[in-house]
C-alpha positions as CSV (number, residue, x, y, z in Angstrom):
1,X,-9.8,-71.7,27.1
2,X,-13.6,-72.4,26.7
3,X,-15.3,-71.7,23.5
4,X,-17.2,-69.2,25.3
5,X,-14.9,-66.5,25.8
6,X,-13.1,-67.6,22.5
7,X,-16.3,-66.7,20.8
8,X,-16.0,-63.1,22.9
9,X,-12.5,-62.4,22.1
10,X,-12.9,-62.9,18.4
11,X,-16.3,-60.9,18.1
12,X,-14.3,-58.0,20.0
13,X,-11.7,-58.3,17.5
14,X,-14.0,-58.6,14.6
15,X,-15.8,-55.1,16.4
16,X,-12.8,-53.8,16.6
17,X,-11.8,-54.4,13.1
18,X,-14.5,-53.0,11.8
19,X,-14.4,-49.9,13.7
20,X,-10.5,-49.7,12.8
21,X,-11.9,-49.5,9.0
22,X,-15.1,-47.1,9.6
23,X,-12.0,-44.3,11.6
24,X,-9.7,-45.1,8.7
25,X,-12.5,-44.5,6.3
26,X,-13.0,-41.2,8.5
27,X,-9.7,-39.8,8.1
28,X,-8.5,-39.7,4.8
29,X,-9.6,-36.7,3.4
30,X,-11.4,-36.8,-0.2
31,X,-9.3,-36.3,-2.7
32,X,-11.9,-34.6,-4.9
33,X,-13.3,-32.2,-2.1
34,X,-12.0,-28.7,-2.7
35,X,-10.4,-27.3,1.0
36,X,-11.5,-23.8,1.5
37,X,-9.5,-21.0,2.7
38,X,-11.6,-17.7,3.7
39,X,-10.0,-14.3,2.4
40,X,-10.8,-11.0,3.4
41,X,-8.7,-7.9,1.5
42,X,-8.7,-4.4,3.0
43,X,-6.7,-1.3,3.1
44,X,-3.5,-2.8,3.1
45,X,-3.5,-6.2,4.2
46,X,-4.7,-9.9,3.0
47,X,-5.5,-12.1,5.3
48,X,-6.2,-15.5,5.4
49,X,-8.1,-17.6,7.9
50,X,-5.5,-20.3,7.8
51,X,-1.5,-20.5,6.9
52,X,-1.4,-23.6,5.7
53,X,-3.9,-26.0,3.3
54,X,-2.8,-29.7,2.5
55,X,-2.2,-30.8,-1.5
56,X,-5.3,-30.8,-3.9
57,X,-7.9,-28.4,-4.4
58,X,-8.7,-25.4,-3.1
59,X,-11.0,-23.0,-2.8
60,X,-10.3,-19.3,-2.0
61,X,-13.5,-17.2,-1.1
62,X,-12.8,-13.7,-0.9
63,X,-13.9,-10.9,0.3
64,X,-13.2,-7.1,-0.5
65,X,-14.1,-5.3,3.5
66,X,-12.0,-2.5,2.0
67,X,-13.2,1.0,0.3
68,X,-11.7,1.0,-2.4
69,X,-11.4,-2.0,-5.3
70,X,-8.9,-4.8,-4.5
71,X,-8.1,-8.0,-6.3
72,X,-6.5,-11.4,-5.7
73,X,-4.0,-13.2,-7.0
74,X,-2.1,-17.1,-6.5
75,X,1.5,-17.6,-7.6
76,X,4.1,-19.8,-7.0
77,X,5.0,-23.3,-8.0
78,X,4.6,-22.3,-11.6
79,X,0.5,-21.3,-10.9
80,X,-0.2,-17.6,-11.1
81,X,-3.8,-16.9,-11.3
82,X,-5.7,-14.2,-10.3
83,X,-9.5,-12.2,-10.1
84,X,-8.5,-9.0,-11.2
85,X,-11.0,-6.8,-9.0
86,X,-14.0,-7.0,-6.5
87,X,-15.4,-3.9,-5.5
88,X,-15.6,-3.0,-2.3
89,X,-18.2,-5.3,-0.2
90,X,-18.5,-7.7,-2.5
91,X,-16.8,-11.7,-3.0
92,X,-15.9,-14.3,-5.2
93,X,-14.3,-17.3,-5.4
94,X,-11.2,-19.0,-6.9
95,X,-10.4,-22.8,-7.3
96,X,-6.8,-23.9,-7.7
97,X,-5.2,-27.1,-7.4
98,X,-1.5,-26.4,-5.3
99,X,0.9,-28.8,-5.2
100,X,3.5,-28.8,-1.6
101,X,5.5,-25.7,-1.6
102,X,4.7,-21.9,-0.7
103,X,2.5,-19.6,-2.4
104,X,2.5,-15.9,-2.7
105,X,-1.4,-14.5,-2.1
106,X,-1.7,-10.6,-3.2
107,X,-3.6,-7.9,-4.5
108,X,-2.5,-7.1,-8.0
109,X,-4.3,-4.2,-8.7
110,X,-2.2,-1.2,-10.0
111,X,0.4,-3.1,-11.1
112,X,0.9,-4.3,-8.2
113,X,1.0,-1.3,-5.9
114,X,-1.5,-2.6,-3.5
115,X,1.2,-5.6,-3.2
116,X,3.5,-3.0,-2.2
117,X,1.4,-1.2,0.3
118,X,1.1,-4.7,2.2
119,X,-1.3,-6.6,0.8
120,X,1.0,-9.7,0.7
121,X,1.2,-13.1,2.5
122,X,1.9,-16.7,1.7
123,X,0.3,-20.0,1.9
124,X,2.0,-23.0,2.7
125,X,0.5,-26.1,0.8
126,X,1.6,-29.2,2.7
127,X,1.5,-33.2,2.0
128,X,-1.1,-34.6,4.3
129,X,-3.4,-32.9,6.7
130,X,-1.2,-31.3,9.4
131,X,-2.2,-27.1,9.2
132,X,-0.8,-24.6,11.0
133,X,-3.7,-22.4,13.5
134,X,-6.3,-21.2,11.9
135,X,-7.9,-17.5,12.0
136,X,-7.8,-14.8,9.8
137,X,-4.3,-13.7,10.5
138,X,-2.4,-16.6,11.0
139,X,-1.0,-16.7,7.7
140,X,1.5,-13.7,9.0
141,X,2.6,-15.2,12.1
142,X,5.4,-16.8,10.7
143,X,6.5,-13.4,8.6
144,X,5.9,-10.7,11.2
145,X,8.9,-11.3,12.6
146,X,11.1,-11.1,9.3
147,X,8.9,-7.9,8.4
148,X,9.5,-6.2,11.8
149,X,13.4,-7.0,11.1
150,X,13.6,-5.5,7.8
151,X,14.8,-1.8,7.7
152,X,15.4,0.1,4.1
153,X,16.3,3.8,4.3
154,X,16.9,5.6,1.3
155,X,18.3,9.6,1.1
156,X,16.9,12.1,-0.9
157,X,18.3,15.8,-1.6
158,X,16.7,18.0,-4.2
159,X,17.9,19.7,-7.1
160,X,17.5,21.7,-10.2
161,X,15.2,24.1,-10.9
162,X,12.8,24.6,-7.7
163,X,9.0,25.8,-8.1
164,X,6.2,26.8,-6.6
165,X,2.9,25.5,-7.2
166,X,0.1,27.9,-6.8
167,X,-4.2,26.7,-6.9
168,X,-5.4,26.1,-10.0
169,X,-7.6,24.0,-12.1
170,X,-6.8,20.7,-13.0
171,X,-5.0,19.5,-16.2
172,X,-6.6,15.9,-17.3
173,X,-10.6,16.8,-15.5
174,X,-11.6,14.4,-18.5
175,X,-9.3,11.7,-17.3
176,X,-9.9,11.6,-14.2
177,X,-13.7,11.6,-13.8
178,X,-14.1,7.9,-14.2
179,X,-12.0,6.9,-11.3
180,X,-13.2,10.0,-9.2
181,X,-16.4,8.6,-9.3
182,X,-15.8,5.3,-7.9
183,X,-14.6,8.1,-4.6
184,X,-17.8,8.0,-2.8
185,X,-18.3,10.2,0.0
186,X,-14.5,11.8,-0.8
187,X,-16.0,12.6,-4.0
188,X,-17.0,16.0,-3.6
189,X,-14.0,17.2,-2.3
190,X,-12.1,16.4,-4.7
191,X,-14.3,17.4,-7.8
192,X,-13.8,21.1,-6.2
193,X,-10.2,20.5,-6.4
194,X,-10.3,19.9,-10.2
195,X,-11.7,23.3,-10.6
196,X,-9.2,24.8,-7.9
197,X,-6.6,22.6,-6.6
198,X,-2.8,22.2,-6.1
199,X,-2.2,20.1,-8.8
200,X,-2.6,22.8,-11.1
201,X,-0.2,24.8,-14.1
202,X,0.0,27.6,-12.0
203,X,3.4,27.9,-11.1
204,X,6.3,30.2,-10.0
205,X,9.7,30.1,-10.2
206,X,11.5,29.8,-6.5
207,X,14.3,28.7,-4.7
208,X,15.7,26.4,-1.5
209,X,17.5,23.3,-0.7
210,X,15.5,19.9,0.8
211,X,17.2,16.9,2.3
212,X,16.0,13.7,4.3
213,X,16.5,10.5,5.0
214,X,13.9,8.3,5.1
215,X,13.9,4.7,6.9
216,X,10.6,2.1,6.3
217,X,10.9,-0.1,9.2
218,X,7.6,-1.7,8.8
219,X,4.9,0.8,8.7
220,X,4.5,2.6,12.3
221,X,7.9,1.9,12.9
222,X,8.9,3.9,10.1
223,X,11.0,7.6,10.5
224,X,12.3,10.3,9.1
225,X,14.4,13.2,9.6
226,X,15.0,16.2,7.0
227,X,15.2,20.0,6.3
228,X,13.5,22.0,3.4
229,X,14.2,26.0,3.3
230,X,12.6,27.9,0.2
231,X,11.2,31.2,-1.0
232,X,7.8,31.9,-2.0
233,X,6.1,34.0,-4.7
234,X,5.8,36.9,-1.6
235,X,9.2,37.1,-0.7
236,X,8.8,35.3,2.1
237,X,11.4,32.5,3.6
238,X,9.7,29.2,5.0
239,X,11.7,26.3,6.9
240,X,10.6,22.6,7.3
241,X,12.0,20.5,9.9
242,X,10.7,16.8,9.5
243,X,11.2,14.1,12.3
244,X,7.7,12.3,12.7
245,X,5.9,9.8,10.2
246,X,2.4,10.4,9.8
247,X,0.7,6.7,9.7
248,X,-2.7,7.4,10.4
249,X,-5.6,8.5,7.4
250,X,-5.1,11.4,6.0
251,X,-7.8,12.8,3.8
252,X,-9.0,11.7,0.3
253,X,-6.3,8.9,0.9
254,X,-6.5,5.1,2.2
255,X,-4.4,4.2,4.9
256,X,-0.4,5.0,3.5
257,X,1.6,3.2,6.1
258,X,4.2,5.4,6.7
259,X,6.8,5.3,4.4
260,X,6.6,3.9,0.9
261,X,9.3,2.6,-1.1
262,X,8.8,2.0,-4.7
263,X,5.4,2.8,-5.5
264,X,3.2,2.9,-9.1
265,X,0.3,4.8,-7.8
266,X,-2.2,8.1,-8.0
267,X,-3.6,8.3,-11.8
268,X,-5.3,5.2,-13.5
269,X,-4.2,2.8,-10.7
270,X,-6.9,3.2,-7.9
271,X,-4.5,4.3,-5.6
272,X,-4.7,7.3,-3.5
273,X,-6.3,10.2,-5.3
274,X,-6.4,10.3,-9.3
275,X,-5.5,14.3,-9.3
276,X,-1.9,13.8,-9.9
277,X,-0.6,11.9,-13.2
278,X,-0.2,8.2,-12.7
279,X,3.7,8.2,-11.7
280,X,6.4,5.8,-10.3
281,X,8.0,6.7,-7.1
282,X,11.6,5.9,-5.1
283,X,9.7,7.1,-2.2
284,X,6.5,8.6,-0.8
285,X,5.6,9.8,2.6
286,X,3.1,11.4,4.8
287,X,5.5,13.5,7.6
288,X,4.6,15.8,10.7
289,X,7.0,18.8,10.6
290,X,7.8,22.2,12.4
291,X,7.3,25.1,10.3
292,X,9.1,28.3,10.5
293,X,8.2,31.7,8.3
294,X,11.4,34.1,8.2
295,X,12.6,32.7,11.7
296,X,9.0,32.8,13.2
297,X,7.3,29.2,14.3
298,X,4.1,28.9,12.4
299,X,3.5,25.4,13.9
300,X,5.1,22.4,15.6
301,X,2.5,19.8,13.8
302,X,2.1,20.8,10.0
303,X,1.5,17.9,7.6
304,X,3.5,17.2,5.4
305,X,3.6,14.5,1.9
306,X,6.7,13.9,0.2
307,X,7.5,12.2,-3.1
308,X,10.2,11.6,-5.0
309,X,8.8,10.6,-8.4
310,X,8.7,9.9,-12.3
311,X,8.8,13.4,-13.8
312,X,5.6,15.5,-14.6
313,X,6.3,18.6,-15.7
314,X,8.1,19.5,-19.0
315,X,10.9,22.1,-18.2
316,X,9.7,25.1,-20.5
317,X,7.0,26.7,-18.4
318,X,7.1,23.7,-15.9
319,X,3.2,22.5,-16.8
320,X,1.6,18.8,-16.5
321,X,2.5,17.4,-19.4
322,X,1.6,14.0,-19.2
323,X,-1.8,12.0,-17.7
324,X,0.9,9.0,-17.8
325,X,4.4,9.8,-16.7
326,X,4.9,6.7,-15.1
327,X,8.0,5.8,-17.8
328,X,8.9,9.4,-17.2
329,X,12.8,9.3,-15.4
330,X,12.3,9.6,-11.2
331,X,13.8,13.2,-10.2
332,X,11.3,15.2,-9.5
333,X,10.9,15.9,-6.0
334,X,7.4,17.4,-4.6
335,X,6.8,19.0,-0.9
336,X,3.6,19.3,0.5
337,X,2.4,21.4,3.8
338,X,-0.8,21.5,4.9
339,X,-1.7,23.1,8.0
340,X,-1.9,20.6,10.9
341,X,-5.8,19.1,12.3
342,X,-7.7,22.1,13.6
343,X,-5.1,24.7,12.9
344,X,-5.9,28.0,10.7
345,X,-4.9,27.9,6.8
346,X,-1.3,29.3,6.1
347,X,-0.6,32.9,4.9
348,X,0.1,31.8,1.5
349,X,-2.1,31.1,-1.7
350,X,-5.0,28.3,-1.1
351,X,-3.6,28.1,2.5
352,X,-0.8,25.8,1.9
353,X,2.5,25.1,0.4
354,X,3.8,23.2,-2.5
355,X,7.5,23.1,-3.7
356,X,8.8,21.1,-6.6
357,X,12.3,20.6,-7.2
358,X,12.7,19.5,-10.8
359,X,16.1,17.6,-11.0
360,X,16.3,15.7,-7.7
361,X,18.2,12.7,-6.9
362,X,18.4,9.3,-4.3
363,X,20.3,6.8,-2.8
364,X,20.8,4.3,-0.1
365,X,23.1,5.7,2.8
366,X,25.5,3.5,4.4
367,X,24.3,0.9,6.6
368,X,20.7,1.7,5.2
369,X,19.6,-2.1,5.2
């Protein structure tokens, strides 16, 4: 071996060396370098542009692309922090240091209702660099599946006294007018129904039996089958027969995703419209129905909202007796018809229907999960 190519082989290894320490260098992350995870919120979902984030610092910039106010919130692996709202269009930021484990990422506005609506995912903090794809969305691919699988079905059949709720002004106008002002475009149509709406004290005493079942598959998978028959204040005899989930918008409401179990909404909490009390609810639905008056189809696509809720009402004269009943006991049980898109106002006060049944009651039917 000449010296010559001695002295090449131990440059090359000295190069190479040195190279070796400048990718090594390259590598490792630093430490004190915050990662950054982009969020965006909207009507009802949080998404993340990646699913996973190694140990240390991080940074959360969010975003509200929603209409209404949202928030954000960390927890898990005893860290639960949170920026309680961003209005709509607007972003901020959040810098945690996670630890390995999984995270819960949600919107915790109205007590967490918006959580339940869907707007919940996790992040997986890992040791290392090794992420899973990135891309707003990816943080779900590993839950769609288990969300898609899950099935709840609860039954419902109404009771007590029944009533009928006739147009009317508003109770609480004073309460509500902070939050209906944060409405925008919606606004106007619902100030007109504080002066003459359904949520009103104008009531009647009626009669009728309602019963459904309602199954929450995840969202547009969701269904529901039911029958309602009542009397109203002209004598006349109306049948509801519900089979079709109603998952699109529906007005002066966000997105509702079919059927909703467990819900603390309407009120105070900024969600869906603030002209019923702020209530608790077993379940809440928008439905499509056939509608019959004394035998006679009226149509095969009326609308139709369902709740089965915290009580309302005092049992006197049946008025709105509380701006708060969400501590109220859940038994109340309101139906809603509207007439369907495009189709003429019903023969019946304000041009729709609203039934309450006063002592109602739930629960899950066999082989509901």
């Amino acid at each position: 071996m000449d010296r010559k190519s001695h002295g090449i082989r131990a440059g090359t290894v000295v190069t190479l060396g040195i190279l070796g320490v400048v990718v090594g260098a390259a590598a490792r992350p630093h430490l004190d370098v915050a990662a950054q995870v982009s969020v965006k919120l909207s009507e009802w979902n949080v998404a993340l542009s990646q699913a996973s984030v190694a140990a240390g610092p991080v940074t959360f910039v969010i975003t509200n692309a929603g209409s209404i106010p949202h928030g954000f919130e960390v927890e898990g692996q005893g860290i639960e922090k949170e920026i309680e709202t961003i209005q709509p269009g607007a972003s901020d930021t959040l810098t945690l240091t996670l630890k390995t484990g999984s995270y819960d990422v949600y919107c915790p506005v109205g007590e967490d209702s918006h959580k339940k609506l869907g707007m919940d995912t996790h992040l997986k903090v890992v040791s290392g660099s090794s992420q899973a794809p990135s891309g707003y969305g990816a943080s779900e691919m590993g839950e769609s599946h288990m969300k898609a699988e899950r099935v709840q079905a609860i039954r419902v059949t109404g009771g007590g006294p029944v009533i009928q709720i006739l147009p009317g002004p508003f109770p609480f106008p004073d309460s509500a007018a902070p939050i209906l002002a944060a409405f925008g475009d919606e606004r106007e149509g619902l100030e007109s129904q504080v002066k003459n709406g359904p949520y009103s004290n104008n009531v009647v005493m009626s009669s009728g039996t309602f019963t459904f079942t309602a199954w929450d598959k995840g969202a547009v998978r969701d269904s529901v089958a039911g029958v309602a028959e009542f009397a109203t204040q002209d004598g006349a005899r109306w049948k509801l027969v519900m089979d079709r989930v109603q998952t699109k918008d529906v007005p002066h409401h966000p997105r509702f995703g079919g059927v909703i179990r467990g819900l603390y909404y309407h009120g105070v909490t900024q969600v869906h419209t603030p002209l019923v009390p702020t209530i608790n609810s077993a379940v809440a639905l928008w439905a499509f129905g056939h509608l019959y008056k004394n035998d006679v189809l009226v149509t095969d696509n009326a609308m139709v909202h369902v709740m089965l809720l915290s009580r309302t009402r005092r049992d006197s004269d049946f008025a709105l007796t509380c701006w708060d009943c969400s501590k109220n006991k859940i038994e109340e049980l309101q139906l809603q018809i509207l007439p369907g898109p495009g189709e003429p106002k019903f023969a019946a006060p304000g041009g729709f229907l609203f039934v309450n049944w006063e002592k109602s009651s739930s629960r899950q039917p066999a082989g509901g999960m």
